[in-house]
Every structure is written in structure tokens, then in C-alpha cells.
C-alpha positions as CSV (number, residue, x, y, z in Angstrom):
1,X,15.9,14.4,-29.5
2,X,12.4,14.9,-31.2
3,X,12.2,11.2,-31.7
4,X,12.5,10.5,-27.6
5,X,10.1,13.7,-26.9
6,X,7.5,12.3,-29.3
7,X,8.0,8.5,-27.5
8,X,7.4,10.2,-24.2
9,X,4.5,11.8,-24.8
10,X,2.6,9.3,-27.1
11,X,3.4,6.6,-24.4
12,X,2.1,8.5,-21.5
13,X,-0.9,9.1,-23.0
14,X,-1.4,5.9,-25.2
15,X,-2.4,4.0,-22.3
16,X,-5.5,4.9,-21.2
17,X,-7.4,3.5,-23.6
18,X,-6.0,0.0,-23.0
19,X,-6.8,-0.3,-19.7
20,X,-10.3,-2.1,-19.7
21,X,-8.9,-5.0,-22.0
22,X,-6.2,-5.3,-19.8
23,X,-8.8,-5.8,-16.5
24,X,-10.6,-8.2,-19.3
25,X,-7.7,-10.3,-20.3
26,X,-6.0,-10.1,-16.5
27,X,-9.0,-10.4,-14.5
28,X,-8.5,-7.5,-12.2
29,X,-10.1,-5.1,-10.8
30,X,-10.5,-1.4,-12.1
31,X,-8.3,0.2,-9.0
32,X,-5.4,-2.7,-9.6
33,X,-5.2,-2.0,-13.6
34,X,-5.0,1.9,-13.2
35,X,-1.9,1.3,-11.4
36,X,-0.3,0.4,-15.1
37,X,-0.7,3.9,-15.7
38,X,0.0,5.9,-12.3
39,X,3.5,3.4,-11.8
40,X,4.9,5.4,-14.8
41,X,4.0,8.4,-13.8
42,X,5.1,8.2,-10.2
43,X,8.2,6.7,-11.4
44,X,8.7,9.3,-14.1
45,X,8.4,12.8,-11.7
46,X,10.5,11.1,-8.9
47,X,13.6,10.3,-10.8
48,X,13.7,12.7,-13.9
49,X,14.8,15.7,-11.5
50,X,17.8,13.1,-9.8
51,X,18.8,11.5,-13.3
52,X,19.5,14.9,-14.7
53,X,21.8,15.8,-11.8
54,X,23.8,12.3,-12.3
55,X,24.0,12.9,-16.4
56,X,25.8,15.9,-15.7
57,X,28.7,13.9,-14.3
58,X,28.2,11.1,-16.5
59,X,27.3,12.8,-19.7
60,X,24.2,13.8,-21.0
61,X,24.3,11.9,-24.7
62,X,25.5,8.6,-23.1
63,X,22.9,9.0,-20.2
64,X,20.1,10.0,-23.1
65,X,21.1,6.7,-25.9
66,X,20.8,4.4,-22.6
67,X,17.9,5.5,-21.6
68,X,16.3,5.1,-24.9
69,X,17.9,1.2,-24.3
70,X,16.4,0.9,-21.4
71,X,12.9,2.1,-22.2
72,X,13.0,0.2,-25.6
73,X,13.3,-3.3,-23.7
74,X,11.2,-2.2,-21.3
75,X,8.7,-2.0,-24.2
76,X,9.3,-5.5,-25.4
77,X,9.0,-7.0,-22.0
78,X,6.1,-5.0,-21.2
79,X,4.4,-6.1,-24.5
80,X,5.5,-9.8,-23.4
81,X,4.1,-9.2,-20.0
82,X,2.5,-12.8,-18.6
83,X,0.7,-11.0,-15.7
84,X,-0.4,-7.6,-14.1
85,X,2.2,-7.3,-11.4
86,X,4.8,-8.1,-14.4
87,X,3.3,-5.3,-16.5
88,X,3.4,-3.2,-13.2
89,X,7.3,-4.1,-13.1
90,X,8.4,-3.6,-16.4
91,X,6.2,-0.3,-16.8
92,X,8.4,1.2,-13.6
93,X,11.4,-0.1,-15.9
94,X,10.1,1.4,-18.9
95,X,9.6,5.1,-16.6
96,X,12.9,4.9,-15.4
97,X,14.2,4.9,-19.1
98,X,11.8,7.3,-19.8
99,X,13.5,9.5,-17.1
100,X,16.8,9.2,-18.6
101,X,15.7,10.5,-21.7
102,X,13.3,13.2,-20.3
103,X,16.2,14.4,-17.9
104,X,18.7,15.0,-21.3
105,X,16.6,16.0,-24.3
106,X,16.1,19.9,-23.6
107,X,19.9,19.7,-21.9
108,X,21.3,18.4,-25.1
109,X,19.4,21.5,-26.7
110,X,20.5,23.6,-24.4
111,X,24.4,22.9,-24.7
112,X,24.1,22.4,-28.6
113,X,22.6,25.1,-30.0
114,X,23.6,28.4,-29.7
115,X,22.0,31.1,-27.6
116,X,20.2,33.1,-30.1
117,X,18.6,29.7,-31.5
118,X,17.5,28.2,-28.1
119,X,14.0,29.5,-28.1
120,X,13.2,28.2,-31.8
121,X,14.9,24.2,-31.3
122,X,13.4,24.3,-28.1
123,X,10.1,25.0,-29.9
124,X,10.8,22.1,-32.8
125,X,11.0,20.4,-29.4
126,X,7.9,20.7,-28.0
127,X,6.4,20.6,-31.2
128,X,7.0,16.5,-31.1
129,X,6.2,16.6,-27.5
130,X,2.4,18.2,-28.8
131,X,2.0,15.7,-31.5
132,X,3.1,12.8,-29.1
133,X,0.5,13.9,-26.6
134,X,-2.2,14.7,-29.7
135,X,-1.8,11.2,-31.3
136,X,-1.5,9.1,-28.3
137,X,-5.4,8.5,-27.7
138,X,-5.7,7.9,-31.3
139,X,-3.2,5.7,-32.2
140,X,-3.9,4.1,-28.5
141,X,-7.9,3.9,-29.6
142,X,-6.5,2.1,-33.2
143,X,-3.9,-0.3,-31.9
144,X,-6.3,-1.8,-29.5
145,X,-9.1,-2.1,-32.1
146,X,-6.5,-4.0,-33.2
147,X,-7.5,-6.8,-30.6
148,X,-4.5,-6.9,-28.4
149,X,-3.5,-4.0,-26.3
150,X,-0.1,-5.5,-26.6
151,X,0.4,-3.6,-29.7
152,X,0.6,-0.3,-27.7
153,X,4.1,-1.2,-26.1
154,X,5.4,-3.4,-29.2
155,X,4.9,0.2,-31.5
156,X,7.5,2.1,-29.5
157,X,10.2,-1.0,-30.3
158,X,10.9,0.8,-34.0
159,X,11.1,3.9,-32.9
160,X,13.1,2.9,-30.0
161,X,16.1,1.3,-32.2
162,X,16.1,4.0,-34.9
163,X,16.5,6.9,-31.7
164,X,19.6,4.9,-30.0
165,X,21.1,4.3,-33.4
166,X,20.6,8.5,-34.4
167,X,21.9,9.5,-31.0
168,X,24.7,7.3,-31.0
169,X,26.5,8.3,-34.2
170,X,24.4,11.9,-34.6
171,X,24.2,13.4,-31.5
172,X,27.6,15.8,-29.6
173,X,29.4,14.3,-26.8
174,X,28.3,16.3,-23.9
175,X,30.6,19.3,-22.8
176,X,30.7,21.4,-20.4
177,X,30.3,18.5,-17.6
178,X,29.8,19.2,-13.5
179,X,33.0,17.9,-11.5
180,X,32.0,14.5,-10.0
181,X,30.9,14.4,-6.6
182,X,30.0,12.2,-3.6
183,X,26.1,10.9,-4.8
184,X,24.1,12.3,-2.3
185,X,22.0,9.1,-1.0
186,X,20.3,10.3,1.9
187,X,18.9,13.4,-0.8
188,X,17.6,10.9,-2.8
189,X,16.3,8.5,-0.2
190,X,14.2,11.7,1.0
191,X,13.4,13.0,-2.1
192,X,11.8,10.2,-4.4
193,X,9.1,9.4,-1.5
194,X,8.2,12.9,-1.1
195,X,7.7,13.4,-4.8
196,X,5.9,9.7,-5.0
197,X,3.5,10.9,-1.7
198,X,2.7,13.9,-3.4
199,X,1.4,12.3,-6.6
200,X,-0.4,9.9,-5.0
201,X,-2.2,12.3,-2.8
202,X,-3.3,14.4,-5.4
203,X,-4.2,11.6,-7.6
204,X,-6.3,10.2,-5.4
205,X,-8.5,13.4,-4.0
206,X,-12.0,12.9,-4.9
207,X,-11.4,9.1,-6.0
208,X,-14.4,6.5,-5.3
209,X,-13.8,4.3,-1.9
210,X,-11.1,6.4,-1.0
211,X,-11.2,8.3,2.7
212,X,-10.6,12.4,2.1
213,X,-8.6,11.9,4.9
214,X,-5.8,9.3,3.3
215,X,-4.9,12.4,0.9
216,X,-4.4,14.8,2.8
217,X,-2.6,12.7,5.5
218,X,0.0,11.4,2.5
219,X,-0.1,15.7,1.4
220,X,0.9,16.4,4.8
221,X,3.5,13.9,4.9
222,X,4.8,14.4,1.5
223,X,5.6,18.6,2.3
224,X,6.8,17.0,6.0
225,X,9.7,15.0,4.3
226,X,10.0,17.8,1.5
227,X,10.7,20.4,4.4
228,X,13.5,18.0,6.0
229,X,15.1,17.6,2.2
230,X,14.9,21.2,1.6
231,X,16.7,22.1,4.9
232,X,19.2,19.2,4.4
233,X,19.8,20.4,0.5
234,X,21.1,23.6,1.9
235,X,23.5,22.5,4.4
236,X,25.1,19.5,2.6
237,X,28.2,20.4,0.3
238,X,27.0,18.3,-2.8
239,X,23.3,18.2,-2.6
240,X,21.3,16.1,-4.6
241,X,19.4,19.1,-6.1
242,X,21.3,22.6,-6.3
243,X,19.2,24.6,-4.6
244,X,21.2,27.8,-6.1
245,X,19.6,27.2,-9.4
246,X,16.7,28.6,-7.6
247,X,18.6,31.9,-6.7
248,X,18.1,33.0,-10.3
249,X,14.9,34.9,-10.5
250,X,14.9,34.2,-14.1
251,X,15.2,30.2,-12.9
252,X,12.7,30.1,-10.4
253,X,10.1,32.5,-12.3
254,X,10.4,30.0,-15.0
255,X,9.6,27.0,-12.6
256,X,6.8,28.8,-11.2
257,X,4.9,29.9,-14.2
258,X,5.8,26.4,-16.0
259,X,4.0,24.4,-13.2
260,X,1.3,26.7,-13.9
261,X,0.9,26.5,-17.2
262,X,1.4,22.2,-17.5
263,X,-1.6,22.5,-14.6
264,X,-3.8,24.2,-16.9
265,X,-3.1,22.6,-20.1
266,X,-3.3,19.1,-18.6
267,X,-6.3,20.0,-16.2
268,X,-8.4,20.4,-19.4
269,X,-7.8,17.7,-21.1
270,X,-8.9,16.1,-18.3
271,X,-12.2,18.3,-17.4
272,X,-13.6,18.8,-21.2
273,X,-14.5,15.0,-21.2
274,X,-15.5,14.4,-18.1
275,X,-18.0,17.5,-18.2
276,X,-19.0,17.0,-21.7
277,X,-20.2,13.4,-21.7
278,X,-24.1,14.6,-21.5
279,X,-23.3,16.9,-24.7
280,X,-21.3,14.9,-27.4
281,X,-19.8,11.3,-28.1
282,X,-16.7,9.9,-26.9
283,X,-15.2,10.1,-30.0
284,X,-16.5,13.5,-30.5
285,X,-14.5,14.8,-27.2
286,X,-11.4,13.2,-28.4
287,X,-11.2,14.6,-31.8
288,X,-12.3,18.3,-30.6
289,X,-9.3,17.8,-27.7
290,X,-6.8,16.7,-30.4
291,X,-6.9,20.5,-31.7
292,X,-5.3,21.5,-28.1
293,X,-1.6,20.0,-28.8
294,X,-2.2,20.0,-32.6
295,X,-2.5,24.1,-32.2
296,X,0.3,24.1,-29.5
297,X,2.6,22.2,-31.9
298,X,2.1,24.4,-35.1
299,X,2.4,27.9,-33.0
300,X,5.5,26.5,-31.1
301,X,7.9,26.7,-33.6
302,X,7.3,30.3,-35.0
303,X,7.1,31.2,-31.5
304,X,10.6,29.7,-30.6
305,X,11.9,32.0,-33.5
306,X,10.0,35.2,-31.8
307,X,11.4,34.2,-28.6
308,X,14.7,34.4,-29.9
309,X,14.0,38.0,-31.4
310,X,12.2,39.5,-28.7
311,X,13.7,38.2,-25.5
312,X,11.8,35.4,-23.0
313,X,9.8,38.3,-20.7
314,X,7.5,39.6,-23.7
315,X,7.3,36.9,-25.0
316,X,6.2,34.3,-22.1
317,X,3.7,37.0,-20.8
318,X,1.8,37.2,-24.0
319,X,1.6,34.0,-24.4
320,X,-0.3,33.0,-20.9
321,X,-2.5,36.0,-21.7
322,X,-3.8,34.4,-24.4
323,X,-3.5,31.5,-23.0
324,X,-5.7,32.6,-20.1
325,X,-7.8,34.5,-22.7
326,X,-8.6,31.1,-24.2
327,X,-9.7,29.8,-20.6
328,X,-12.0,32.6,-19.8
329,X,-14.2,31.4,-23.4
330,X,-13.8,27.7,-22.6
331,X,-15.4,28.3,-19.3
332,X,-18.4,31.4,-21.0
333,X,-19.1,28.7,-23.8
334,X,-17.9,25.3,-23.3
335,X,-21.2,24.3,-23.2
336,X,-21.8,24.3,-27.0
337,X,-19.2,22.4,-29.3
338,X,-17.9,25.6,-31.1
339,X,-17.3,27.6,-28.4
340,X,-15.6,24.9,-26.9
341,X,-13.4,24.5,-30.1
342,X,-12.6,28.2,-30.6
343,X,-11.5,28.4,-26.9
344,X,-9.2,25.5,-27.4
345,X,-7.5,27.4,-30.4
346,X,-6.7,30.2,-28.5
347,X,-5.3,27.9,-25.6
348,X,-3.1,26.1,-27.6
349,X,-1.8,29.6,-29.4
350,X,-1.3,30.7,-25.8
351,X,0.7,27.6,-25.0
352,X,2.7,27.3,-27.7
353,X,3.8,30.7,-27.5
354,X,4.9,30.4,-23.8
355,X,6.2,27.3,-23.5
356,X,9.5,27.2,-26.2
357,X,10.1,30.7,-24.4
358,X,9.6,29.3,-21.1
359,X,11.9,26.5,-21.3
360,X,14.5,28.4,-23.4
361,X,14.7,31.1,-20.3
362,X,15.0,28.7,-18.1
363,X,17.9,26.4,-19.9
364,X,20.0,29.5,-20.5
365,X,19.7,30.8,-16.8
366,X,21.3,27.5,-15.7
367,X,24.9,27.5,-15.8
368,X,26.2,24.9,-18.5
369,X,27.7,22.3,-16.1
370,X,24.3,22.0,-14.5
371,X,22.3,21.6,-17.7
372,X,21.3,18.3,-17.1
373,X,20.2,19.1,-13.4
374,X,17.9,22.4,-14.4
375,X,16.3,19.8,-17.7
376,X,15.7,17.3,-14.9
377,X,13.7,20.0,-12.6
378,X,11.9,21.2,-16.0
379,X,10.2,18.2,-16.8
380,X,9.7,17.1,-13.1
381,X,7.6,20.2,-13.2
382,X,5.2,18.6,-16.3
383,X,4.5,16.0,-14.3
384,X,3.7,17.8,-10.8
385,X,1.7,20.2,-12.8
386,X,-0.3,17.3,-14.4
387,X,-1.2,16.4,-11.3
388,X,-2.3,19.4,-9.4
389,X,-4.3,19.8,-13.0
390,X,-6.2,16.9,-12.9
391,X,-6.6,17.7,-8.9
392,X,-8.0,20.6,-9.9
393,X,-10.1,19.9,-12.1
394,X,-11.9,16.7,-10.4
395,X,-12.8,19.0,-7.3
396,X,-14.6,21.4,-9.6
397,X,-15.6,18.7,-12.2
398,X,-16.0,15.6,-10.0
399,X,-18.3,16.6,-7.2
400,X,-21.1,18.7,-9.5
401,X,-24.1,16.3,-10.1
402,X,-26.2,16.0,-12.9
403,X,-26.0,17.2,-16.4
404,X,-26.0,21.1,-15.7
405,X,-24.0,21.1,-12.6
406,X,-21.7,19.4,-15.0
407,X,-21.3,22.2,-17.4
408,X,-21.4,24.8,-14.8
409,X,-18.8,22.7,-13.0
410,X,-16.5,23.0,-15.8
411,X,-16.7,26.6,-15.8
412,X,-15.6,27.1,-12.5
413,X,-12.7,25.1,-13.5
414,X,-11.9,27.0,-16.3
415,X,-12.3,30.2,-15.1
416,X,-9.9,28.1,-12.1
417,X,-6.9,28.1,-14.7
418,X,-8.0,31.3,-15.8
419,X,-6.7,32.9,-12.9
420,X,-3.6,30.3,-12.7
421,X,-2.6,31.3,-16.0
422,X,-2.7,35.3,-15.3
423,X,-0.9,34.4,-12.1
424,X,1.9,32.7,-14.7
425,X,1.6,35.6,-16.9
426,X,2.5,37.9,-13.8
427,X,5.5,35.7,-12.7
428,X,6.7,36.2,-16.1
429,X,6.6,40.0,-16.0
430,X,9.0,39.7,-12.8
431,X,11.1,37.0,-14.6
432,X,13.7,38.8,-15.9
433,X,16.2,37.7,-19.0
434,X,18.5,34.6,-18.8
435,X,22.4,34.9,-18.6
436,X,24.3,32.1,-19.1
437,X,27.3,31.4,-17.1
């Protein structure tokens, strides 16, 4: 399960780097490559939430090896890829197996280990998650020095063999399974576009050549077809997403201050560089950002343990409150490269103490038999919160000008997330404990 969280993240963020020899060797242009990169992610937040409602019918491990199948060949072919629209085709492929395993991994946890021990696997977890999205720029920035970016997809073929063979013969058959239902096709067919509208029109605020208007029309149209889902989900017997999950304050809390916290953590990596190109060198940025999830992934699994002692509401809401604590220095003395490092320590102590709690609570407010289904809404909320990040943080980054209207726009999106993450620390207060049922 470590093995497909570490794939996830070092994939999702091993890409970026290989984009310009891609428009090189392709001849495209700079809006048709990036759509390497945004297919997977659009792909990724609109199935993970559906997939992890199916694998509780079909079972969660047989759902999870296939998945890491599907996004092994998906690898090959996309390493293999003759053309851009192929590379386009096979990265959806490679999302949707992705999905699959994204949808499963903290279910399997969930249903596995024992109650008293959630917090701490769950934090062993995330620690591979961390590290994924740590080495991904570097092992992206190597690979390609490489000469061919081709080596970026080939590298998850090893890693993709060794996880189906471990989950095959290592991993429980699932348990606990929801009685099979009519699949609810309309839910789905409403669903996936307002999830893909949404992404899009938050991806593409503040981008060059692009109208204001064309995002917020899609925005608009997005929550339009989410409303009509919504009131649908709660009047159909067998709803594509249980809406009751929700009823749990513990549950929805948990979403809530998740979203939150994903926005923040993903919204600076994507503001430092871009605001502090005038003050230090590419590689520069990228080593000081690498001590963000490095941090979060040695914190995370002493926190899972304290998380297990001390109950999820203490927990969580200390750990946003450093989190936000971290912020607040980030955005007083980004400026200069050690306040900018010491913030980032004390942002990835703040995250890796809430998340492992976070997800724990939320996995053990979910009844068993719907395990899959509240995993598939967890990690829909990474990427949603990735987005409204990066939103973010281009509206107070993107539109300053000049070197010092740089800086000072990178406070104002610090002291931004700042506020988000007190906002997360106060829906954690009101959270409550998790029950299992």
C-alpha cells in the first residue's frame, strides 16, 4: 500500500519537468503539452470518489492489484508513446489506474488494522505519499538529464510489478463488503463532468490567452450540474455517492478541514517558486521546497502514534495551528532564504501532525461496508484542494508585477492559507471523535 502511495505521488509530480522536451521532440505548442499533465489530474479527481464506491461491491484488494495492472501498462505504453494525442490517451489510462489504487489504499488500512493503530499506519502511509511528492521533481529533473523523458514513465514499470505481485499474495481479501446494487449511471454521467468543469475552471483562472470569463462560466456550470447531482443523490435509493457519510459531523469536519489543508500545502509549493525566481536559482527553490514533504514525512509517523493516544480532535487542531503558525512566518520572511526555510519546517510539522489524524478520523467514522466509498471521497479531496491551491495562489502570486510586488504578493498568499488553515483548525475543534459502525 506504501509502494502504490509512493507511485502516485512521485508520478504526479515527476512530470513537470518533462514537459519542454516533450514540446521539443513533439513539436507542440506550450498550451497542447500541459494537457499531459492536467489529463491525469482531471481524470484522477473525477473517478477516484466513483471507483471507491464500485470496490466496495467488488472488493477493495482485487480492485487495488488491478489498478496497479492497469497503471503499470499504462506506463509502458505511455513511455512507448509515438505522438502527443497517444501520450494524452494513455496518461488518462494510466489516471484511471491511478484511481483504482488511490480509491483502496487508505480503505485497505482502514479495514486491516485495528482501531487503536489507524492513526499510526495511516501515518506510515502518508509518509510514502510525502517522499513520493518530495522526490518526484528530483528524480523527474535526473531522469530527463538523462536525454529522454521517456525514462520518467518506464521507472514506474519495476515498481509497478513488484506492488501487484506484494498485493496479490500479501495483502487481506477485503471484508466487510456493501450489498451490490443497481450502478447508478445517470450519478456518474453528472458527476465526472462537474468534477472535470471544476478543475478546469480553476486551473485556468489567471492563465495567459484565456478570457476571465471562460472560468467562471465552466465554475458556474460545474456547481449548476453539482446542484442537480446533489438533489438527485438524495432522492435515488442507491446513489452513486452516499450522501449519509456526510451526516457524520466527524465525516464531514474531516472533509472540510482536509480540503483545506491539501489547498494550503499544495498552494505553496506552487507560490514559493513562482514568487522567488528574482531571489534564488531554480535549483535553489527546488531543494529548499523538498524540506516541505521531507518534514511532513518524518513527523507523520510519530504523529499517527499520538493520534492513536490522544484521540483525532486534539490532535488534528494542533496540528493546523502550527501548521498555520508556519504560514504566518512564510508570508513575515519569505523574502530571505532562511526564513523561508524555517517556515517551511514548521509547515510540514503542522501537516504531518494533522493529516494521519485527519484521515484516520475520517476512515473510522465511515461504516466498514462503505470503506472504499469514504477513501474514494478522501483523496478526491487532495486533488480539489490542489486546485483551489494553486487558484489561490496564482490570483495573489500571478497578477503582482515586478520583483517586489512579487514578494509582497506571496505574502498575501501566505497569510491567505494562514487564515484557511485556522479555519481547518476550527472545524476540527467541532469535529468530534469517530465511531465505527
Amino acid at each position: 500500500m506504501c509502494a502504490g502511495a509512493f507511485m502516485g505521488q512521485l508520478d504526479a509530480s515527476i512530470v513537470s519537468l518533462a514537459l519542454p522536451p516533450m514540446q521539443k521532440e513533439f513539436g507542440a505548442s506550450a498550451g497542447s503539452v500541459q494537457w499531459v499533465a492536467l489529463s491525469y489530474l482531471l481524470t484522477l479527481v473525477a473517478l477516484v470518489a466513483p471507483v471507491g464506491r464500485v470496490s466496495d461491491w467488488l472488493g477493495r484488494k482485487s480492485v487495488y492489484v488491478y489498478g496497479f495492472g492497469v497503471f503499470t501498462v499504462a506506463s509502458l505504453l505511455c513511455a512507448l508513446a509515438p505522438n502527443l494525442t497517444t501520450l494524452i490517451i494513455f496518461r488518462v489510462l494510466q489516471a484511471v489506474g491511478a484511481a483504482m489504487l488511490q480509491a483502496n489504499s487508505v480503505a485497505l488500512i482502514a479495514t486491516a488494522v485495528p482501531r487503536d493503530s489507524l492513526s499510526k499506519a495511516i501515518g506510515v502511509q502518508g509518509a510514502a505519499q510525502a517522499i513520493g511528492l518530495a522526490l518526484g521533481p528530483t528524480v523527474g529533473g535526473l531522469l530527463v538529464s538523462l536525454g529522454d523523458w521517456r525514462l520518467i514513465f518506464a521507472v514506474n514499470i519495476p515498481f509497478g510489478i513488484i506492488g501487484i505481485t506484494a498485493g496479490w499474495f500479501l495483502l487481506p481479501q477485503s471484508q466487510s463488503l456493501a450489498e451490490r446494487t443497481r450502478f447508478d449511471r445517470l450519478g456518474l454521467a453528472l458527476f465526472v463532468p462537474s468534477i472535470v468543469l471544476l478543475v478546469l475552471a480553476l486551473s485556468f483562472v489567471g492563465h495567459p490567452g484565456i478570457a476571465a470569463l471562460w472560468p467562471i462560466a465552466g465554475g458556474a456550470l460545474a456547481l449548476t450540474i453539482g446542484a442537480v447531482f446533489l438533489v438527485r443523490s438524495r432522492r435515488t435509493p442507491h446513489p452513486l455517492i452516499d450522501l449519509r457519510l456526510f451526516a457524520s459531523r466527524t465525516f464531514s469536519t474531516g472533509i472540510v478541514s482536509g480540503l483545506l489543508s491539501y489547498a494550503v500545502l499544495f498552494g505553496v509549493l506552487f507560490a514559493v517558486p513562482m514568487a522567488s525566481a528574482h531571489l534564488q536559482s531554480a535549483a535553489t527553490t527546488g531543494l529548499v521546497l523538498t524540506i516541505l514533504p521531507v518534514t511532513l514525512a518524518l513527523v507523520a509517523p510519530i504523529a499517527g502514534y499520538l493520534g492513536d493516544r490522544n484521540g483525532p480532535r486534539l490532535v488534528t487542531s494542533i496540528g493546523m495551528l502550527i501548521a498555520a503558525i508556519g504560514l504566518a512566518l512564510i508570508g513575515a520572511l519569505g523574502s530571505s532564504l532562511w526564513g523561508l526555510i524555517v517556515g517551511l519546517v514548521v509547515l510540514g510539522i503542522g501537516s504531518g501532525v494533522f493529516t494521519p489524524a485527519n484521515n484516520a478520523s475520517i476512515m473510522a467514522s465511515a461504516p466498514r461496508r462503505q470503506s472504499g466509498a469514504a477513501s474514494g471521497i478522501l483523496n478526491m479531496t487532495r486533488g480539489l484542494g490542489t486546485a483551489f491551491g494553486v487558484t489561490a495562489a496564482t490570483l495573489a502570486v500571478g497578477y503582482a508585477a515586478g520583483a517586489a510586488d512579487l514578494a509582497r504578493g506571496m505574502s498575501i498568499a501566505m497569510y491567505g492559507f494562514c487564515v484557511a488553515a485556522l479555519v481547518a483548525a476550527l472545524a476540527c475543534v467541532f469535529g468530534g471523535g469517530a465511531r465505527r459502525t
